[in-house]
N, C-alpha and C positions, 0 to 999 in steps of 0.2 A: 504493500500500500504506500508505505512512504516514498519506495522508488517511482512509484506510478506518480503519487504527487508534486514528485519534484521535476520529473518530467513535463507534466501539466501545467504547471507553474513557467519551467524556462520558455515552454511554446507562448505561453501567452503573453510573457513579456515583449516580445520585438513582434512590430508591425511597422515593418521601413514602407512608406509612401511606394507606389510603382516608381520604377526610374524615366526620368523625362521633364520632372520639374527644371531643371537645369544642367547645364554641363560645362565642364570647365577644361580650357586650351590655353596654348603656350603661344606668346609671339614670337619672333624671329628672334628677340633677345633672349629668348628664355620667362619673359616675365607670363607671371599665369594671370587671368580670366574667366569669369563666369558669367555665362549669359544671363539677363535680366538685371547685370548690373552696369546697364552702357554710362559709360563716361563715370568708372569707381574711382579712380584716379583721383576727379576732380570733386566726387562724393567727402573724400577721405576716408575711401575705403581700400583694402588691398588684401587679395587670396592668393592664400596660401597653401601648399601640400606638404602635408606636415608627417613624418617617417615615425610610427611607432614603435616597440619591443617587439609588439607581437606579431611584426612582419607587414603590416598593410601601412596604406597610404592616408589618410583622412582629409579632407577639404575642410580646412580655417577659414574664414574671416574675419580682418580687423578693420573695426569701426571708431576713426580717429575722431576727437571733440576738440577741438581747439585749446579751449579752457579747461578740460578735465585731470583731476585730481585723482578721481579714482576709474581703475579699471574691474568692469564686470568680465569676469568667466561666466560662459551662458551654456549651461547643459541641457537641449531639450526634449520636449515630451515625444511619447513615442511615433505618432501616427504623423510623423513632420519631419521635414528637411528644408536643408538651408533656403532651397526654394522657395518656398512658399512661406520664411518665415521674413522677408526682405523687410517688408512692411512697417513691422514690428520694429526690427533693430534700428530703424531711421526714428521711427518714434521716441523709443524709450533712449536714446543715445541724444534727441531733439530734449524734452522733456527732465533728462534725470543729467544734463551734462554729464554723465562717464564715455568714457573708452568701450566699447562690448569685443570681446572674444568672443564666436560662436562658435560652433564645428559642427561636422557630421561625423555620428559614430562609426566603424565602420562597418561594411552594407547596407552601409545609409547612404542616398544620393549619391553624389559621382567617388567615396572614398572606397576603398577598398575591400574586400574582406567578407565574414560574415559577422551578422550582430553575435553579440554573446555578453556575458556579464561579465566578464575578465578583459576582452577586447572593449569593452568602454573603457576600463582602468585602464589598461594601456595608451588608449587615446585620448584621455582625459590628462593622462602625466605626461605627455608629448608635446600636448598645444599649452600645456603650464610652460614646462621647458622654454617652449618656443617664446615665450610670453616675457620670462627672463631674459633666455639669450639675447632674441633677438630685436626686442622691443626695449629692454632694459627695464623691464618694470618691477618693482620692489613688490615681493612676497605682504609687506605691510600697507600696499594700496591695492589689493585685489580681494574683491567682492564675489564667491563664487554662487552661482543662481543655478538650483537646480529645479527642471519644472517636470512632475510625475517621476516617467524613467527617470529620467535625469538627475533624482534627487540620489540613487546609488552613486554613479561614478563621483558627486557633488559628496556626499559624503564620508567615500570610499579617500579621496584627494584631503580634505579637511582632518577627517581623523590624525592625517599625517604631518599636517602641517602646525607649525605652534605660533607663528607671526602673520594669519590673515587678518583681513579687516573686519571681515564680516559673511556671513552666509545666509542666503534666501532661500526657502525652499517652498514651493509652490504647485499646490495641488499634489503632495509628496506619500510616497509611499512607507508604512512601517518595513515593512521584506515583501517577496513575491507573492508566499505563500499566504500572508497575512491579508493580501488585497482578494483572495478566492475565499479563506477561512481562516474563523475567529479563533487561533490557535492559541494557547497560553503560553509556549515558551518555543524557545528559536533551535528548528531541528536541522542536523548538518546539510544538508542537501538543499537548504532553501537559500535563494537567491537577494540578492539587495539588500543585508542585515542590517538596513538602516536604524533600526530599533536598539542595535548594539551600539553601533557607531558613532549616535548623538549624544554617547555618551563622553566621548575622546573627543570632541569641539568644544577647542579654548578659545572662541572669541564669540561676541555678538551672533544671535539666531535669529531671523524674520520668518516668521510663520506665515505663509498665507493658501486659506482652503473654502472651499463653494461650501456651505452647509446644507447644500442640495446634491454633492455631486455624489453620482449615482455610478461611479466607476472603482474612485477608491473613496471610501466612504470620510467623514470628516475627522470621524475620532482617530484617524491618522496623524490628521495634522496636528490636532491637541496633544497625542500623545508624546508626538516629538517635540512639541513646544513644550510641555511640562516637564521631560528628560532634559532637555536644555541648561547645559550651566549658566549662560549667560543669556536669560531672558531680551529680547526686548518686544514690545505694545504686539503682540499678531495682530494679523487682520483675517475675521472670519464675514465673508460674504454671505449675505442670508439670499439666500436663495441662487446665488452662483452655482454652475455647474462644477463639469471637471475642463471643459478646453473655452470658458467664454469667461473665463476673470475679467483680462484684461481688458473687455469691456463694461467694466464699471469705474463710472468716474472715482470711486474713494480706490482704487486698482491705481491709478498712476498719482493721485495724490497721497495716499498712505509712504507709496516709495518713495517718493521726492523728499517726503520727512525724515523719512529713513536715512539715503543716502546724504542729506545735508547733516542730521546728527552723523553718520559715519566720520565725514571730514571732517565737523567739531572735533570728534573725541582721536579721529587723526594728526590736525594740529595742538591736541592740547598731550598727547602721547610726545608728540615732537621736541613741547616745549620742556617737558619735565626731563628729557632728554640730555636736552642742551641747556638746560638752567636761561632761557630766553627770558626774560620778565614782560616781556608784550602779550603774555600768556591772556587768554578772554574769559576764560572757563577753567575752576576750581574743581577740585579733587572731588567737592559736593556735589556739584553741578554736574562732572563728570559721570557720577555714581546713579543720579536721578533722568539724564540725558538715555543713558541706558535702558532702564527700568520702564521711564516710562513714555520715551519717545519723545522726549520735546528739549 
């Protein structure tokens, strides 16, 4: 039975989009391109093919903000690829000034491979990599956003890490087997341990879940938001599903609170750092910024 379960469980995790959403080619210099992003260049956008451990190829995108402070890592949900998510990344990159890192997992859209739980972790620590090497971006301005699937390999990358900013998880799963049945405790064959995992994230947690959605249910999100070391304000949408958040006006204004407290409590980390005295925000204010979102 448990083998049969855990079975059931990995099939139902991955549903990569048919491929056709977009494709991506090389110019004569070697520079890459994806269709649907005509004139990325001048967007401040630039794709990338990004080499993982576990052998395949994965398709990045970086979404440059002018002004931005902080950088989102964006892991998304399942039934999506980078195609069809264009939209989105202009917005929330318009809207919440950061940087967004997206990807496609692999055998997702034009990257490589097939999906699996392990090949996210591998492609999730590749376009990190990437993110450092080749962006130069500090481990301490990176925001990683996990939405459904994506709240594994988000959490899988976090557990590891002890100097992010912050992490979003949205529409998020406890483990695989937990989204088919109400299990009590976490058996070795089950996928996404996220239930385990939010327990090892040391920094700031944003919770956000449909309290309608009808895929993975809400007391997900709660529950990771109450294993959380470091609270801050969730946001539970009443009557949200599981893939239409983002169309709720309190959906991009709750972030925007969010990610301006992130950079508060980024500049005021900075200053206690460097003994700066232009410091804005107190150790109190610090502490309450957190807790309760403002």
């Amino acid at each position: 039975m448990g083998n049969v379960t855990g079975t059931v469980a990995a099939r139902m995790a991955f549903f990569p989009p048919e491929p056709g959403t977009y494709e991506v080619f090389r110019d004569g210099e070697g520079r890459v391109y994806m269709t649907g992003l005509a004139g990325a260049a001048e967007k401040g956008v630039e794709v990338r093919l990004v080499e993982t451990r576990g052998g395949n190829r994965v398709v990045a995108t970086f979404w440059r903000h002018p002004s931005a402070r902080l950088t989102v890592l964006y892991s998304h949900g399942n039934a999506a690829d980078l195609g069809q998510m264009l939209d989105l990344f202009l917005e929330l990159r318009a809207h919440l000034r950061v940087n967004i890192m997206s990807y496609d997992y692999s055998g997702y859209g034009a990257s490589t491979g097939k999906p699996s739980e392990f090949n996210t972790y591998y492609d999730i620590e590749a376009v990190y990599n990437c993110l450092k090497k080749d962006y130069g971006i500090r481990q301490e301005d990176i925001i990683l956003y996990g939405q459904s699937v994506g709240s594994g390999p988000t959490l899988h990358l976090a557990a590891r890490l002890q100097r992010l900013r912050a992490v979003i998880l949205h529409s998020a799963i406890l483990s695989g087997i937990r989204v088919l049945y109400p299990v009590k405790m976490t058996f070795w064959f089950d996928i996404f341990k996220n239930i385990d995992k939010i327990r090892q994230v040391n920094c700031p947690v944003l919770v956000i879940h449909g309290t309608a959605d009808d895929i993975v249910d809400w007391s997900h999100g709660k529950r990771l938001w109450e294993l959380s070391k470091e609270k801050y304000d969730p946001l539970w949408i009443k009557g949200g599903g599981h893939c239409n958040l983002e169309t709720y006006p309190e959906y991009i204004k709750h972030l925007r609170k969010f990610i301006n407290t992130m950079e508060k409590l980024s500049l005021t980390k900075q200053t206690r750092q460097t003994g700066d005295p232009s410091a804005s925000i107190t150790e109190t204010k610090y502490n309450k910024c957190l807790r309760f979102g403002r």
